[in-house]
mmCIF file of the N, C-alpha and C atoms, coordinates in Angstrom:
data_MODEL
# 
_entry.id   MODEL 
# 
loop_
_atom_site.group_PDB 
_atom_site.id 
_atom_site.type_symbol 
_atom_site.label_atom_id 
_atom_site.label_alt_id 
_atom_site.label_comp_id 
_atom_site.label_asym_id 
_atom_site.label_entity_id 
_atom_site.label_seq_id 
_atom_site.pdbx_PDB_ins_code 
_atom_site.Cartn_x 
_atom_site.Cartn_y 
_atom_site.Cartn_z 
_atom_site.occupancy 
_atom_site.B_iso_or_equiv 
_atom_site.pdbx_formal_charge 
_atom_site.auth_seq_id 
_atom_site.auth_comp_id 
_atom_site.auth_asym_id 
_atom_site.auth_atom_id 
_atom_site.pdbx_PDB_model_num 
ATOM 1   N N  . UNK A 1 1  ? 85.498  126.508 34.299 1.00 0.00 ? 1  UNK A N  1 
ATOM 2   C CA . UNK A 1 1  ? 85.470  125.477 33.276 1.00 0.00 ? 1  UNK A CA 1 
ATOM 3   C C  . UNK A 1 1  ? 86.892  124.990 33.014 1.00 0.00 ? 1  UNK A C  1 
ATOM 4   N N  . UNK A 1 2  ? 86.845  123.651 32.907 1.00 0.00 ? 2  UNK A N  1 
ATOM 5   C CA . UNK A 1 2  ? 88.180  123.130 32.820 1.00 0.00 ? 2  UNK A CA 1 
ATOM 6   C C  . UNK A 1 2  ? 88.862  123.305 31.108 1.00 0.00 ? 2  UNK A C  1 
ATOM 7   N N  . UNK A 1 3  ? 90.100  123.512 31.240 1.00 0.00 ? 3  UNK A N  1 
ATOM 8   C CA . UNK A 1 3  ? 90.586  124.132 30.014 1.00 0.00 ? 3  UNK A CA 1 
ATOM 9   C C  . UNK A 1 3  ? 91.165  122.180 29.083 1.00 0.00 ? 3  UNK A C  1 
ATOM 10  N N  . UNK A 1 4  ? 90.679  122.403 27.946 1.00 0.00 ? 4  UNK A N  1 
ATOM 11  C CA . UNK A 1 4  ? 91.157  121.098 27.388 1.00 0.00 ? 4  UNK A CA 1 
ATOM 12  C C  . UNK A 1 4  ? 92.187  121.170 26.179 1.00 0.00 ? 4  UNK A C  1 
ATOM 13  N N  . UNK A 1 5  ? 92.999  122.374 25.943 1.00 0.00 ? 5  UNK A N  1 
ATOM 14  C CA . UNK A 1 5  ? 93.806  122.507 25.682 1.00 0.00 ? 5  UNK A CA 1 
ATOM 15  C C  . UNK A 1 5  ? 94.792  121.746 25.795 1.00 0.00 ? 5  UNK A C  1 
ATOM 16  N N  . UNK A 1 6  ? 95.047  120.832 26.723 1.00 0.00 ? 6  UNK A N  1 
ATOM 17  C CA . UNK A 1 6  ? 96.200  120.108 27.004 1.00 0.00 ? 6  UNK A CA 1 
ATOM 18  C C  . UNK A 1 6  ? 96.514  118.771 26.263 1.00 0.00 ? 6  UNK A C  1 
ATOM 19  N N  . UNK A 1 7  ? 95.141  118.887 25.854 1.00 0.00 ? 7  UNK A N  1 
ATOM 20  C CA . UNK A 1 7  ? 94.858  117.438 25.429 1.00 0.00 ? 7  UNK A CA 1 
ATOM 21  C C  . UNK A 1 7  ? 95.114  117.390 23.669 1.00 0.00 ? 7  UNK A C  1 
ATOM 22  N N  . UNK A 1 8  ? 95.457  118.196 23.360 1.00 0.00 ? 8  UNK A N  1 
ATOM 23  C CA . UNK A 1 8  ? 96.117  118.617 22.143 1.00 0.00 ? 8  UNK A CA 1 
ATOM 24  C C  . UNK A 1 8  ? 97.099  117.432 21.811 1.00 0.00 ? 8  UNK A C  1 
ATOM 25  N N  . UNK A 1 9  ? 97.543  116.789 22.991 1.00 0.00 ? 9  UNK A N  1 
ATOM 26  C CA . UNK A 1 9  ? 98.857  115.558 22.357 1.00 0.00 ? 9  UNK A CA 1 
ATOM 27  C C  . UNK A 1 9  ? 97.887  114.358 22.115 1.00 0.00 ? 9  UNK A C  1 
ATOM 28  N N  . UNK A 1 10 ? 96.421  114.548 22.127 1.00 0.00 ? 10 UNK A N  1 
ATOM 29  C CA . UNK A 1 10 ? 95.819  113.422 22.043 1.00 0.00 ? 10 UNK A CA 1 
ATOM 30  C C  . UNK A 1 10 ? 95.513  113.188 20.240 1.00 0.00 ? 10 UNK A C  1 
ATOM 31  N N  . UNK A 1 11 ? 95.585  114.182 19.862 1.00 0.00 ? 11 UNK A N  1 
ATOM 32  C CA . UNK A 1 11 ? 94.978  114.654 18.349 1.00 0.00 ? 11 UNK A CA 1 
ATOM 33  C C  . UNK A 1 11 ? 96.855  114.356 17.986 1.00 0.00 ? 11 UNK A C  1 
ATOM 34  N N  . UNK A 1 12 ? 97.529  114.755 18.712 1.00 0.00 ? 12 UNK A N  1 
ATOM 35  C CA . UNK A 1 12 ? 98.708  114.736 17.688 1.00 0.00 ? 12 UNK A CA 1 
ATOM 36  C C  . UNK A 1 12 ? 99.357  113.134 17.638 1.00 0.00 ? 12 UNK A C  1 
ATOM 37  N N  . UNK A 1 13 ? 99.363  112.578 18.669 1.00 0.00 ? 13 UNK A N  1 
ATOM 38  C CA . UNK A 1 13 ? 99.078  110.911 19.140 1.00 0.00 ? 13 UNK A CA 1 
ATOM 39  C C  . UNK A 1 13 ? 98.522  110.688 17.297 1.00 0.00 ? 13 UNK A C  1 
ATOM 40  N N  . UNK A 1 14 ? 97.120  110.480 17.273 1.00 0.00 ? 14 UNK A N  1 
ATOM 41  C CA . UNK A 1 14 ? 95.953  110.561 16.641 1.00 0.00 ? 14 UNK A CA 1 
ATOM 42  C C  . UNK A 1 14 ? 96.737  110.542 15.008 1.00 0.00 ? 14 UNK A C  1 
ATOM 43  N N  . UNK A 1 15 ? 96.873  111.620 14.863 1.00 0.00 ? 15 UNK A N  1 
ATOM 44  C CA . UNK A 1 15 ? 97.607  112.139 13.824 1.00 0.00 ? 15 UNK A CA 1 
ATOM 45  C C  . UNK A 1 15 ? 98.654  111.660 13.171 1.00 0.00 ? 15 UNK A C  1 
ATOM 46  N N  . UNK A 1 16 ? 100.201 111.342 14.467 1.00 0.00 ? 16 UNK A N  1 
ATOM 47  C CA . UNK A 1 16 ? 101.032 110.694 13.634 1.00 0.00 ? 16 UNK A CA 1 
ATOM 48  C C  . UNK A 1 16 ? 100.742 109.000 13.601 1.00 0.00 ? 16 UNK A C  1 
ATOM 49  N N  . UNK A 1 17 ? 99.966  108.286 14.122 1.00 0.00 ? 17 UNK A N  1 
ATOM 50  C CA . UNK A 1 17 ? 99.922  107.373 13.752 1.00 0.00 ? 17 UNK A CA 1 
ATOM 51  C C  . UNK A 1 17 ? 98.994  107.291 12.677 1.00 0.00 ? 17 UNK A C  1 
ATOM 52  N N  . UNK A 1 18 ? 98.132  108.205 12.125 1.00 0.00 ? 18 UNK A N  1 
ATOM 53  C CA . UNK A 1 18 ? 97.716  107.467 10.970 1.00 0.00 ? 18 UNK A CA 1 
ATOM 54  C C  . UNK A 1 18 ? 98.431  108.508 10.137 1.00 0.00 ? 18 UNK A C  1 
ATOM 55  N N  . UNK A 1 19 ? 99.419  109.148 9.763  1.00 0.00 ? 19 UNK A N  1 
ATOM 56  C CA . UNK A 1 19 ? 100.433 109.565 8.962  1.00 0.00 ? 19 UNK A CA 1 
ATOM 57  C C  . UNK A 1 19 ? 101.442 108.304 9.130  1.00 0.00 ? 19 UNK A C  1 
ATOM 58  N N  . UNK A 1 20 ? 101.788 107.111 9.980  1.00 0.00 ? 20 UNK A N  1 
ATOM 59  C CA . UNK A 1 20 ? 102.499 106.159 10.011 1.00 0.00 ? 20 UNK A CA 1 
ATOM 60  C C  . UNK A 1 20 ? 104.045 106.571 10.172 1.00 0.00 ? 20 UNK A C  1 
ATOM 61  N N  . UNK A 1 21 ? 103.796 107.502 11.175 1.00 0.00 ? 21 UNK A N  1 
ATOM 62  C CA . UNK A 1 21 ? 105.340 108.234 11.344 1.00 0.00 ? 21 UNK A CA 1 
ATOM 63  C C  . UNK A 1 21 ? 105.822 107.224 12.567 1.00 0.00 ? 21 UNK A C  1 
ATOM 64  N N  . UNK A 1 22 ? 107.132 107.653 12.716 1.00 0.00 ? 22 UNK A N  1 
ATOM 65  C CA . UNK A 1 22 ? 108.021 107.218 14.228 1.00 0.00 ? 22 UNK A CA 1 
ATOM 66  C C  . UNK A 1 22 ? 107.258 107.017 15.235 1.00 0.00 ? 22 UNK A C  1 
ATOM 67  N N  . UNK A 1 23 ? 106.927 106.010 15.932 1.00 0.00 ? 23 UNK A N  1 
ATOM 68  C CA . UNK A 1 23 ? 106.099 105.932 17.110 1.00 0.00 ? 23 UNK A CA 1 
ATOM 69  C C  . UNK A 1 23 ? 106.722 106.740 18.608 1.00 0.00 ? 23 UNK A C  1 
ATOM 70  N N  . UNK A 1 24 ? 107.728 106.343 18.470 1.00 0.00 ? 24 UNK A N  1 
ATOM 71  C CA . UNK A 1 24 ? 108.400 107.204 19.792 1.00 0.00 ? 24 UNK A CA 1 
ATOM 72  C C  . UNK A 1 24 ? 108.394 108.783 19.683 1.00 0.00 ? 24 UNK A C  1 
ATOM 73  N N  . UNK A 1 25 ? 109.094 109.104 18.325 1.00 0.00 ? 25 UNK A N  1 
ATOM 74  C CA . UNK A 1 25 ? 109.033 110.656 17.800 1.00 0.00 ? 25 UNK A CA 1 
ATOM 75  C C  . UNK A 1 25 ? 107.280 111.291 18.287 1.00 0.00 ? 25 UNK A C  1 
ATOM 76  N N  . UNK A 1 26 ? 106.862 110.283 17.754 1.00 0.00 ? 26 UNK A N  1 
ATOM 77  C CA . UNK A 1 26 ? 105.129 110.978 18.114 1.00 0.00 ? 26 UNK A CA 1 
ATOM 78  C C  . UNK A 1 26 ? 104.216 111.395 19.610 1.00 0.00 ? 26 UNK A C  1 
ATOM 79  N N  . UNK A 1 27 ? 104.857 110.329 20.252 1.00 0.00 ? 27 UNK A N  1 
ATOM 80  C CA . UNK A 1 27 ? 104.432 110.120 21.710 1.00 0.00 ? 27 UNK A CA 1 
ATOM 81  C C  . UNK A 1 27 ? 105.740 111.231 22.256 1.00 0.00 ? 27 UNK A C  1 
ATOM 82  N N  . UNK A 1 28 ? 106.988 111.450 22.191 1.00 0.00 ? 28 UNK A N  1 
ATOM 83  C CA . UNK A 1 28 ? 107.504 112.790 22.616 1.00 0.00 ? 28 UNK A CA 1 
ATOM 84  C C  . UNK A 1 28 ? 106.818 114.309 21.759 1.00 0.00 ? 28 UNK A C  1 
ATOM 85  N N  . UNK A 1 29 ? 106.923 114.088 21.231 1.00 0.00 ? 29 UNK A N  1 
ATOM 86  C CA . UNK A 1 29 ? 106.442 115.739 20.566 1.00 0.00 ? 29 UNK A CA 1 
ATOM 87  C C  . UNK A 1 29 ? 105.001 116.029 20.979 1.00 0.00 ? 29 UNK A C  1 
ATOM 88  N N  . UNK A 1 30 ? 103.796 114.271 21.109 1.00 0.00 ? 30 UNK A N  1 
ATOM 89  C CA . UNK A 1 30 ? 103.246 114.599 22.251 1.00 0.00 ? 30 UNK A CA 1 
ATOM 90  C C  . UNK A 1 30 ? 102.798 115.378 23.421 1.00 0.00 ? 30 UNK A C  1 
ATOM 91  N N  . UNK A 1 31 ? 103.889 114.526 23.478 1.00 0.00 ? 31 UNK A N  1 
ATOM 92  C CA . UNK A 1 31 ? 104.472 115.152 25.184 1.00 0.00 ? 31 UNK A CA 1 
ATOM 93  C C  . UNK A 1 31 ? 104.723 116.584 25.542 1.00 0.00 ? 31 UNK A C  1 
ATOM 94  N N  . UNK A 1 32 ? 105.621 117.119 24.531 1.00 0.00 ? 32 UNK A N  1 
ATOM 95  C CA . UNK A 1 32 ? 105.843 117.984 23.920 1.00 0.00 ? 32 UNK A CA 1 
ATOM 96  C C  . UNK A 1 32 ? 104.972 119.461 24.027 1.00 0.00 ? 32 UNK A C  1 
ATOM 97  N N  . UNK A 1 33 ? 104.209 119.181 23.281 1.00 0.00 ? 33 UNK A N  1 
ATOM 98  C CA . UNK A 1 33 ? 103.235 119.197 22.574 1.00 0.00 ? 33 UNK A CA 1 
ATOM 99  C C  . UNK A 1 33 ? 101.944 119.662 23.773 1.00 0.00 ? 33 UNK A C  1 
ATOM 100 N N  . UNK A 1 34 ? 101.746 119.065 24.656 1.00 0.00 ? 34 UNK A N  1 
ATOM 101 C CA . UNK A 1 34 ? 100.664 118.894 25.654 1.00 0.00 ? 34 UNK A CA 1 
ATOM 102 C C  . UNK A 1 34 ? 101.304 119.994 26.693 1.00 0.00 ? 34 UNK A C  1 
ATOM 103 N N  . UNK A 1 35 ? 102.570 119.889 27.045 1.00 0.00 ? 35 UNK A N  1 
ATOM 104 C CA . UNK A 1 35 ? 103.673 120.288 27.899 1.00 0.00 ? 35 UNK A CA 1 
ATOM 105 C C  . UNK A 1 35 ? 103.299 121.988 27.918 1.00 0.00 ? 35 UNK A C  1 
ATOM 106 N N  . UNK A 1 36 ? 103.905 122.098 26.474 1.00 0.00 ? 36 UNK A N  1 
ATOM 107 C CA . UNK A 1 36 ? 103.509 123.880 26.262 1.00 0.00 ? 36 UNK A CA 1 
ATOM 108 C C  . UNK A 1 36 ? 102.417 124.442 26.658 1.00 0.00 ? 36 UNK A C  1 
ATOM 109 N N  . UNK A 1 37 ? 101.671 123.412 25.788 1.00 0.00 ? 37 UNK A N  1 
ATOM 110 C CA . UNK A 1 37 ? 99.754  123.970 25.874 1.00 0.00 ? 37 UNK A CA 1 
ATOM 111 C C  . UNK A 1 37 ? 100.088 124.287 26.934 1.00 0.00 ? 37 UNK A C  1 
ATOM 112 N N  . UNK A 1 38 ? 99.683  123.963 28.564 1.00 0.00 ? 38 UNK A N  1 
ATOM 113 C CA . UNK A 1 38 ? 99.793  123.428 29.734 1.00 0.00 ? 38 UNK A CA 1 
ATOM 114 C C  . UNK A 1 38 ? 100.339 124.353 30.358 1.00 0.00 ? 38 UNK A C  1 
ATOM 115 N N  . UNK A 1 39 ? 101.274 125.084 29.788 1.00 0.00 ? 39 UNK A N  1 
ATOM 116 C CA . UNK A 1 39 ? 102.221 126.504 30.372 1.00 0.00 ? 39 UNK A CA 1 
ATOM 117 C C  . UNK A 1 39 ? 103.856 125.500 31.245 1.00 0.00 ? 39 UNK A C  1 
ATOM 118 N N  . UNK A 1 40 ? 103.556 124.335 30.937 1.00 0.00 ? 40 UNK A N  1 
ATOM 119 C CA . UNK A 1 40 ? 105.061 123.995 31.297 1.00 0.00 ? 40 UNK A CA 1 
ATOM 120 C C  . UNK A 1 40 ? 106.560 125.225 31.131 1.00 0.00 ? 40 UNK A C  1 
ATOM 121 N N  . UNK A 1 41 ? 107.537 124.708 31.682 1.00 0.00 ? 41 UNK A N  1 
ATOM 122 C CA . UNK A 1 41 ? 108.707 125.716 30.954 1.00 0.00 ? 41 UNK A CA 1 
ATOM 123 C C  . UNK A 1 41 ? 109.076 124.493 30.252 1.00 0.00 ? 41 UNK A C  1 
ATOM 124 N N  . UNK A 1 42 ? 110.224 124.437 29.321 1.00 0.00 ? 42 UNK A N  1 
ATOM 125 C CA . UNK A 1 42 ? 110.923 123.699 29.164 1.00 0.00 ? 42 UNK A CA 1 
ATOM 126 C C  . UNK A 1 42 ? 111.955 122.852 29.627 1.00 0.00 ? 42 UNK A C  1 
ATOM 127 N N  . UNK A 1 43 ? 112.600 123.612 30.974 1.00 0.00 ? 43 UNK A N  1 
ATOM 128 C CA . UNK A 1 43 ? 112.719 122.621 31.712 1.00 0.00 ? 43 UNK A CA 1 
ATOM 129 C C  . UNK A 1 43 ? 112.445 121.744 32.738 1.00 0.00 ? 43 UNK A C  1 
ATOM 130 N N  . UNK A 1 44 ? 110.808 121.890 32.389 1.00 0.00 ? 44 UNK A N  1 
ATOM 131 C CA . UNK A 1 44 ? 110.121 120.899 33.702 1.00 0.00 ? 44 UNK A CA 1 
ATOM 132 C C  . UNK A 1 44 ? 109.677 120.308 32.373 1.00 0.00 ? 44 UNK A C  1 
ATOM 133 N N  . UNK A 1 45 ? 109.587 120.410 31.139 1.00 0.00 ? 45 UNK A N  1 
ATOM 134 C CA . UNK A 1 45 ? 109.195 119.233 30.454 1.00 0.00 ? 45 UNK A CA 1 
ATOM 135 C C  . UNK A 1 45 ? 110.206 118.635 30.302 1.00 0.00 ? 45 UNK A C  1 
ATOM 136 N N  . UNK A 1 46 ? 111.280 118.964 30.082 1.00 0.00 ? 46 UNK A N  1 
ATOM 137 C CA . UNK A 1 46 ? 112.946 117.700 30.207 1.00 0.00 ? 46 UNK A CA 1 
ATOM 138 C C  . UNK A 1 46 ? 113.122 117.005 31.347 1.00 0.00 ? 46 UNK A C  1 
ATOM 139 N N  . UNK A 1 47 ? 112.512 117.648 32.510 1.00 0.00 ? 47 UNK A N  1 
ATOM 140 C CA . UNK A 1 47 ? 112.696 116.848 33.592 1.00 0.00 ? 47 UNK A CA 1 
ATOM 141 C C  . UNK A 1 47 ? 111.746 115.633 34.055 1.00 0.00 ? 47 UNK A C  1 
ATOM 142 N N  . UNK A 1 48 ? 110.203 115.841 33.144 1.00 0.00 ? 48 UNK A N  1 
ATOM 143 C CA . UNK A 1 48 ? 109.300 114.746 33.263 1.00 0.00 ? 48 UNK A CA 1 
ATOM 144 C C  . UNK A 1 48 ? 109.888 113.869 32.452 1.00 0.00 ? 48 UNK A C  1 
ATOM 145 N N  . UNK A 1 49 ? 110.331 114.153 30.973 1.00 0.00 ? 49 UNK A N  1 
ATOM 146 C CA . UNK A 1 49 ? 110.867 113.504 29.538 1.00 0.00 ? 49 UNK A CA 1 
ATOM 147 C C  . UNK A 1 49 ? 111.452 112.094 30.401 1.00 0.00 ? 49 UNK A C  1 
ATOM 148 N N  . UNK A 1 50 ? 112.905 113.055 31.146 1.00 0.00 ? 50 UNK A N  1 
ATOM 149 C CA . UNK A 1 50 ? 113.499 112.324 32.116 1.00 0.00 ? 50 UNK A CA 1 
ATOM 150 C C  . UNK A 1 50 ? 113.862 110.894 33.059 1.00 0.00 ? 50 UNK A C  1 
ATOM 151 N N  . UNK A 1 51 ? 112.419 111.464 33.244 1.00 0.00 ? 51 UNK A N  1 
ATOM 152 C CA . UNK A 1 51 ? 111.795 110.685 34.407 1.00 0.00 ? 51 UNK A CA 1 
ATOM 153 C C  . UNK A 1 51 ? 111.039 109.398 34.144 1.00 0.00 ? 51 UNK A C  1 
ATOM 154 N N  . UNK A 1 52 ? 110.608 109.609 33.049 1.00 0.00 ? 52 UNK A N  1 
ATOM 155 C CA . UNK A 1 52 ? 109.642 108.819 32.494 1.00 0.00 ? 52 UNK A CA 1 
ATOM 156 C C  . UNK A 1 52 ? 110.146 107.965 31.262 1.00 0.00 ? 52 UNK A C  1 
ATOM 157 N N  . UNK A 1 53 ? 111.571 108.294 31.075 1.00 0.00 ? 53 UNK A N  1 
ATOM 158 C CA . UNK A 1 53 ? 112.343 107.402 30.464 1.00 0.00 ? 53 UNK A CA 1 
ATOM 159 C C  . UNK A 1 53 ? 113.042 106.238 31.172 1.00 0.00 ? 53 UNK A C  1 
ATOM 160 N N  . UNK A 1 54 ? 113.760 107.249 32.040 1.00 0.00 ? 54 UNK A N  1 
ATOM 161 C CA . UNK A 1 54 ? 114.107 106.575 33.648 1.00 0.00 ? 54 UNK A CA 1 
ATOM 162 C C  . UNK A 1 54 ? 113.524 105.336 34.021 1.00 0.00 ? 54 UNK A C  1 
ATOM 163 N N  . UNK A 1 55 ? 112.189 106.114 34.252 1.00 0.00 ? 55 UNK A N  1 
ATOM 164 C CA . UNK A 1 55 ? 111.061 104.820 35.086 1.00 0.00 ? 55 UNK A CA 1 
ATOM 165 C C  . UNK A 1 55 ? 111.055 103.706 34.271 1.00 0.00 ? 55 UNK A C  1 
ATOM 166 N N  . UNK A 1 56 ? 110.932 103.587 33.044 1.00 0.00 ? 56 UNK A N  1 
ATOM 167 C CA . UNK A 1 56 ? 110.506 102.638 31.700 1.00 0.00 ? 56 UNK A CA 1 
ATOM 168 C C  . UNK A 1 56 ? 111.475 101.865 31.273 1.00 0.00 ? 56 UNK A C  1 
ATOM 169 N N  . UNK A 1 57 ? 112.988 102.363 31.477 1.00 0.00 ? 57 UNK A N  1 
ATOM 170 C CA . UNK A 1 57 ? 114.016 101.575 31.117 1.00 0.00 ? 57 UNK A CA 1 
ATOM 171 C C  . UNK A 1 57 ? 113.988 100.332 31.596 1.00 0.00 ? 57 UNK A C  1 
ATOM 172 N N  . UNK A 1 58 ? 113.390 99.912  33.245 1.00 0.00 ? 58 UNK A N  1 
ATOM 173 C CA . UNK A 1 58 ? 113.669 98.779  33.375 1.00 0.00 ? 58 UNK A CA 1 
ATOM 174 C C  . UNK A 1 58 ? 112.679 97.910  33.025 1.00 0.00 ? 58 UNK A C  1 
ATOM 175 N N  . UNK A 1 59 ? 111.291 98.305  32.443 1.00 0.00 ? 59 UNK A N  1 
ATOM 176 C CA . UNK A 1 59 ? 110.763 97.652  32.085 1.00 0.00 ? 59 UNK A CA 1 
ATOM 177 C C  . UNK A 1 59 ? 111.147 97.101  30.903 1.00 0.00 ? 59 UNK A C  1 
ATOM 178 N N  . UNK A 1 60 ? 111.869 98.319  29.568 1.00 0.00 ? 60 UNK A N  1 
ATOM 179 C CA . UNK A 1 60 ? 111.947 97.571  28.087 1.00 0.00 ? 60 UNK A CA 1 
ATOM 180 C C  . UNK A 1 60 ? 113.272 96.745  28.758 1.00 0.00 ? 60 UNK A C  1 
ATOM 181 N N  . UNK A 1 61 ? 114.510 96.521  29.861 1.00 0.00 ? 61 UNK A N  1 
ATOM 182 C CA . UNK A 1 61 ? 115.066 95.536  30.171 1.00 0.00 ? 61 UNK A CA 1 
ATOM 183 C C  . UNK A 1 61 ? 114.427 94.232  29.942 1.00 0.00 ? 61 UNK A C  1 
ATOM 184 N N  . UNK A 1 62 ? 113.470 94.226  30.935 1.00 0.00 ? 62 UNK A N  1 
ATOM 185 C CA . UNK A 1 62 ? 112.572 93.010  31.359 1.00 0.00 ? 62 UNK A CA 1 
ATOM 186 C C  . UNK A 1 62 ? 112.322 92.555  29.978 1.00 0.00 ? 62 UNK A C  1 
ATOM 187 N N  . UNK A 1 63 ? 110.994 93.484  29.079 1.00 0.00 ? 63 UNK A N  1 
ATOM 188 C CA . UNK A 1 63 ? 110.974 92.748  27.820 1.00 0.00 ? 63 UNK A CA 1 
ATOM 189 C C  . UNK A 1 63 ? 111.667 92.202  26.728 1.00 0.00 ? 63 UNK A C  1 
ATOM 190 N N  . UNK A 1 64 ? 112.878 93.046  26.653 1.00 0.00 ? 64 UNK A N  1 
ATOM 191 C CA . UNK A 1 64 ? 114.215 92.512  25.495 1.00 0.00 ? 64 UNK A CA 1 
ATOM 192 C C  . UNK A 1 64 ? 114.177 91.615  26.405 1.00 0.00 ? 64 UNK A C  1 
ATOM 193 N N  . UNK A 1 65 ? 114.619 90.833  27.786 1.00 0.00 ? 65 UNK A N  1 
ATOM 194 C CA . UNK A 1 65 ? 115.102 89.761  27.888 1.00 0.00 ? 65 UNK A CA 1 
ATOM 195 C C  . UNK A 1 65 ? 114.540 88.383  27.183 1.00 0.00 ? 65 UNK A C  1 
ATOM 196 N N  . UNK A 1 66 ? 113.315 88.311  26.816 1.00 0.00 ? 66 UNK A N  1 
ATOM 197 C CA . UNK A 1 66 ? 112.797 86.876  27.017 1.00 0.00 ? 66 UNK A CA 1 
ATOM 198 C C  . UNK A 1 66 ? 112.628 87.014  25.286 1.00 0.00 ? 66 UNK A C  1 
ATOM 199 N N  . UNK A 1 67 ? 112.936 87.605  24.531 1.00 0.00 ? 67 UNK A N  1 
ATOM 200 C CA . UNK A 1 67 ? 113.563 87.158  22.802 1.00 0.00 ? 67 UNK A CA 1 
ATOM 201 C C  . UNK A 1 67 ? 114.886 87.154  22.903 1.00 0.00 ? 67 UNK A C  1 
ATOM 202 N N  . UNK A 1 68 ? 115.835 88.080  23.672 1.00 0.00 ? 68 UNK A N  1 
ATOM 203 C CA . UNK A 1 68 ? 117.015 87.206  23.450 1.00 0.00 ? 68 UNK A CA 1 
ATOM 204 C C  . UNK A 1 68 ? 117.102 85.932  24.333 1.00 0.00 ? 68 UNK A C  1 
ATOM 205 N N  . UNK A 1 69 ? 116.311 85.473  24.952 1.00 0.00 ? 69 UNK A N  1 
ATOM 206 C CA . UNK A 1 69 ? 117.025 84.148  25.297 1.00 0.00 ? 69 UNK A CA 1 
ATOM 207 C C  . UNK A 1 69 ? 116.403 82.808  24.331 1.00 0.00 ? 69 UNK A C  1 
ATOM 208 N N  . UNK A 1 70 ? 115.193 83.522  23.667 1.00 0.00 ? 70 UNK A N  1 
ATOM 209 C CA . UNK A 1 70 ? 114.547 82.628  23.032 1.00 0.00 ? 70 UNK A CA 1 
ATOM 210 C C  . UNK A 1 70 ? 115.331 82.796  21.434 1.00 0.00 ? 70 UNK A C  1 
ATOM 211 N N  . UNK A 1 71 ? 116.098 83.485  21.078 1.00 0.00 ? 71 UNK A N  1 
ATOM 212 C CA . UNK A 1 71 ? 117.370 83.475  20.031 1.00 0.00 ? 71 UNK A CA 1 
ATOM 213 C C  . UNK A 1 71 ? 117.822 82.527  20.540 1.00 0.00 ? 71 UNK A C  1 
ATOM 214 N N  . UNK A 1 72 ? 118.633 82.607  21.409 1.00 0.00 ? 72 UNK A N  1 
ATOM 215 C CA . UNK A 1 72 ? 119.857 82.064  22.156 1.00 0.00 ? 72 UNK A CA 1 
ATOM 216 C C  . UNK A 1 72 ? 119.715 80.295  22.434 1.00 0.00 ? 72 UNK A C  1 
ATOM 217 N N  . UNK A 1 73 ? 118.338 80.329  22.548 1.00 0.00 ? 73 UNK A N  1 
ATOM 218 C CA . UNK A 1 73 ? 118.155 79.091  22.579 1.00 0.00 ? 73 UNK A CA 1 
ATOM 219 C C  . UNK A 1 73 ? 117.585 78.400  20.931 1.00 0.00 ? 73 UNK A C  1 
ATOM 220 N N  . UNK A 1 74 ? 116.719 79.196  20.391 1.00 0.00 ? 74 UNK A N  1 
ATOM 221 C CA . UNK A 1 74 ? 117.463 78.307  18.929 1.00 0.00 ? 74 UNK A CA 1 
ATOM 222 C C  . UNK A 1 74 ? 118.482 78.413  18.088 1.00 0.00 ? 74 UNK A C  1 
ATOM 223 N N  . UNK A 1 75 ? 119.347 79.713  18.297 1.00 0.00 ? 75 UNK A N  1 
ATOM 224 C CA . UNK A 1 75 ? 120.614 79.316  17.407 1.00 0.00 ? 75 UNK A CA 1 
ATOM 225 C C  . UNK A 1 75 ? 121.540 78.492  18.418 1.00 0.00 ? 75 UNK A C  1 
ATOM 226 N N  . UNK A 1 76 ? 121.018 77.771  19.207 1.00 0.00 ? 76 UNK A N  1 
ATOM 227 C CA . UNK A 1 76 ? 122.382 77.463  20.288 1.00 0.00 ? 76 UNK A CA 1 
ATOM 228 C C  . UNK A 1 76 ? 123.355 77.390  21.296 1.00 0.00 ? 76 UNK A C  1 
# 
């Protein structure tokens, strides 16, 4: 039987958003959170953390670009 323990970051997900906490804080501790359950060590959860910040950076690039240019173009 499959163990669903892991899924523990789904309730904590769950949780801090309707406590209306930090969205990022919530989705790491998450992470976190799921990581342990899971029997991770801690440093294979820093190294996914990592990775998956890594990967994402160039996307929030992409999205900041197109409000600052749409500033840029109404102040001038």
């Amino acid at each position: 039987m499959t163990a669903y323990w892991p899924l523990i970051g789904v309730a904590v997900v769950v949780a801090g958003f309707a406590l209306k906490q930090n969205p990022i804080l919530v989705v790491v501790i998450a992470g976190l959170a799921s990581g342990i359950v899971a029997g991770k060590s801690p440093g294979d959860l820093l190294e996914l953390l990592g990775k998956a910040f890594i990967n994402s950076r160039s996307l929030l690039l992409f999205t900041l670009t197109l409000p600052v240019i749409g500033v840029l173009e109404r102040a001038g």
